[in-house]
C-alpha positions in Angstrom: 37.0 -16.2 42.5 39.6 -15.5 45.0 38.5 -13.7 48.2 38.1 -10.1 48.2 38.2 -10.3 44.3 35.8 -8.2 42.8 33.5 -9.4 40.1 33.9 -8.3 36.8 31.4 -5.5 35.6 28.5 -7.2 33.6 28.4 -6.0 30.2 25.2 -3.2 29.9 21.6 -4.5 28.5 21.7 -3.8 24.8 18.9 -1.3 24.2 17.3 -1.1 20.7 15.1 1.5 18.8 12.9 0.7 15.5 12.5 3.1 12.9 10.0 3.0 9.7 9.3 5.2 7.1 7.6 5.4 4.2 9.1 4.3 1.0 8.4 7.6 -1.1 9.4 9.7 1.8 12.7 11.8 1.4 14.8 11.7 4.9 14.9 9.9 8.3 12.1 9.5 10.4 12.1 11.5 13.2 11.3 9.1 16.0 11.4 5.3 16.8 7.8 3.2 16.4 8.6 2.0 19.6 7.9 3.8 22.9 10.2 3.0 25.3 13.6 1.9 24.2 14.1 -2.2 23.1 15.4 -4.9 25.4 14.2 -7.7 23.1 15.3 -8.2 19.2 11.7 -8.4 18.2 9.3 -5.6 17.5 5.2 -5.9 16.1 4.0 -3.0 14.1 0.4 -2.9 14.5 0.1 0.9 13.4 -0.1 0.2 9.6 -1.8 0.5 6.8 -2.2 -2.1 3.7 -0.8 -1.8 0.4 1.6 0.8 1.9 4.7 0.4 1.3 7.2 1.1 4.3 11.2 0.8 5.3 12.0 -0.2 9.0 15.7 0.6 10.5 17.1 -0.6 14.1 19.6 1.4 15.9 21.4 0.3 19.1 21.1 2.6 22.2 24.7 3.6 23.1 23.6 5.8 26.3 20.3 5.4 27.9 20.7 8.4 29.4 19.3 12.2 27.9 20.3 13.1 25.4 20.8 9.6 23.4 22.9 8.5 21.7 23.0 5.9 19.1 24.4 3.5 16.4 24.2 4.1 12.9 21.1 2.5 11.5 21.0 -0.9 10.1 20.0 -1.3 6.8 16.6 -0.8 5.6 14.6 -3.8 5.0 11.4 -2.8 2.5 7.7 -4.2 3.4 5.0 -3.9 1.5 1.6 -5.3 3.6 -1.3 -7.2 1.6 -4.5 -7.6 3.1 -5.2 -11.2 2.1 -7.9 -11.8 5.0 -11.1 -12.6 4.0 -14.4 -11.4 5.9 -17.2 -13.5 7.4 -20.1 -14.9 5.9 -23.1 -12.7 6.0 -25.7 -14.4 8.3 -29.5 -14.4 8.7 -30.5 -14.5 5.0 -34.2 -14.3 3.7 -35.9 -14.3 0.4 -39.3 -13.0 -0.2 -41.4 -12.8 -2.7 -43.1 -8.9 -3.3 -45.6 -8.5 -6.0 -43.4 -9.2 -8.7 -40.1 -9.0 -7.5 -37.7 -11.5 -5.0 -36.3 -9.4 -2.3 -33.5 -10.6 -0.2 -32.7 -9.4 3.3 -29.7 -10.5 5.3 -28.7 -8.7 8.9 -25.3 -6.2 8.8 -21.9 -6.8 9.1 -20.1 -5.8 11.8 -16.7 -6.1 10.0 -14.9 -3.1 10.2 -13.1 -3.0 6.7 -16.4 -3.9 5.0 -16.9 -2.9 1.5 -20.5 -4.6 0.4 -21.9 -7.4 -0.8 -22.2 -9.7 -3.7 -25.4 -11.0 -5.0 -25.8 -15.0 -6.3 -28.2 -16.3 -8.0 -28.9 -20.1 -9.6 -32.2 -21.5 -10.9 -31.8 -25.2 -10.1 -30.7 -26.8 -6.7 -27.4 -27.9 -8.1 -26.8 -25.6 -10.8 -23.7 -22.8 -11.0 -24.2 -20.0 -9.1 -24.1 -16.7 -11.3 -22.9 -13.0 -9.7 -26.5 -10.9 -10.3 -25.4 -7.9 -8.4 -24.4 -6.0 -5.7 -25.1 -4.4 -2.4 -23.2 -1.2 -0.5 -21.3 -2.0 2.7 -24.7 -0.2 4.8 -27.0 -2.4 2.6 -29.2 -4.7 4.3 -31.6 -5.6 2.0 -31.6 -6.0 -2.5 -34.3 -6.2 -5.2 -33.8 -8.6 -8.2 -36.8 -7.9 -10.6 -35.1 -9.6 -13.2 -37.4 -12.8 -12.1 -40.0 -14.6 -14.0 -43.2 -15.7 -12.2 -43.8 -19.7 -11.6 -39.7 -20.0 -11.1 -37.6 -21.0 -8.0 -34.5 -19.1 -7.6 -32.0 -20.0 -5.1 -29.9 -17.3 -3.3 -26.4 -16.8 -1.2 -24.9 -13.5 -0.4 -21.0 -12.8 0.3 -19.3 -10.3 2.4 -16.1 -8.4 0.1 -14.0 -6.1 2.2 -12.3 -2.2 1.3 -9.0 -4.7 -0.1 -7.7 -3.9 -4.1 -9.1 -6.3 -4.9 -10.9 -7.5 -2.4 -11.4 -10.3 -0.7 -14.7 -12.4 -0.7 -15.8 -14.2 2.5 -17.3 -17.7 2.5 -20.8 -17.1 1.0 -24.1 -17.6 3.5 -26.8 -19.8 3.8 -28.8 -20.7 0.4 -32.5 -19.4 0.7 -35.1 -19.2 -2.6 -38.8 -18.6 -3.1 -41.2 -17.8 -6.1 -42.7 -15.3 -7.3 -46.5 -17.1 -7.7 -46.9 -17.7 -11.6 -50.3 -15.1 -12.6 -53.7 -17.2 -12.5 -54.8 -17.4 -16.7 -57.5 -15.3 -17.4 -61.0 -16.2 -17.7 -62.2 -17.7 -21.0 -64.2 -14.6 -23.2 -67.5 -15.2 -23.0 -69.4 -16.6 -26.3 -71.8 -15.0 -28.9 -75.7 -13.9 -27.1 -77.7 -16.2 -28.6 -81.5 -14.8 -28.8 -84.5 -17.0 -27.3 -86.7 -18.7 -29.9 -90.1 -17.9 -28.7 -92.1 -20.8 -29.0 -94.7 -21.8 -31.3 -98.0 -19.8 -30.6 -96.8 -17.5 -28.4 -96.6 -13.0 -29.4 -93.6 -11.2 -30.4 
């Protein structure tokens, strides 16, 4: 550059606002998701809801200044969310026999989407587990009564979140027990037999 030359004016810092609305609203949104206006061609929504379906628009800042002005919007590009994330695994299961029932306790979840809990159940160490019921999301605890005495039933628990439908977390730690099989009665007790007296002696 020559002396006394003056450097050419640097083209201004595109600016960027990012628009959304819901798909079964009528009309532009009113104000851009973003607070402060874009330098960067990258936004992240975290303000959103799942199985919502919403339409996002960018418009270039043309003056920075008040009151703004900008481009025409781009054109829409449609997103509809899926909550595909499962849970944990419930932790600090117990099973315990009372009187004639099982009863399974486990501690709560701290998940924040939490929807309840399902119930497993299999009679043999390696057989299939079957779904036996279910638990609310404030649950801590669940009867099964449909038990018979003398048999070893084996337990996990899993975590389903507030998803349609939801998602199932890994299922806990197996614990069983036994409802103690009821002792047999006592045998009924025989005929009275009557004494003989014996020979010689008074009725």
């Amino acid at each position: 550059m020559p002396p006394g030359a003056r450097r050419p004016a640097q083209p201004p810092v595109p600016l960027y606002n990012v628009y959304r609305r819901l798909a079964s609203d009528e009309g532009d949104p009113d104000a851009p998701l973003n607070r402060a206006p874009l330098k960067e061609t990258t936004f992240t929504d975290q303000a959103f809801r799942y199985g919502e379906t919403y339409r996002y628009s960018v418009r270039a800042l043309l003056s920075p200044a008040l009151p703004l002005h900008e481009s025409a919007p781009t054109a829409e590009v449609e997103v509809h969310p899926l909550d595909v994330f499962p849970p944990k695994a419930p932790t600090g299961l117990a099973v315990a026999a009372e009187g004639k029932v099982l009863k399974l306790y486990w501690f709560p979840s701290a998940e924040p989407d939490l929807g309840g809990y399902h119930i497993y159940r299999r009679e043999a160490p390696n057989g299939e587990y079957t779904l036996v019921g279910q638990a609310g999301p404030t649950d801590t605890s669940y009867v099964d009564a449909a038990v018979r005495p003398g048999v070893r039933y084996y337990y996990v628990i899993a975590a389903i979140d507030g998803a349609v439908p939801p998602n199932e977390s890994p299922r806990s730690e197996e614990r069983s027990d036994v409802v103690p099989a009821e002792a047999p009665p006592p045998p009924a007790p025989g005929p009275v037999k009557r004494a003989t007296p014996p020979p010689g002696s008074k009725p």
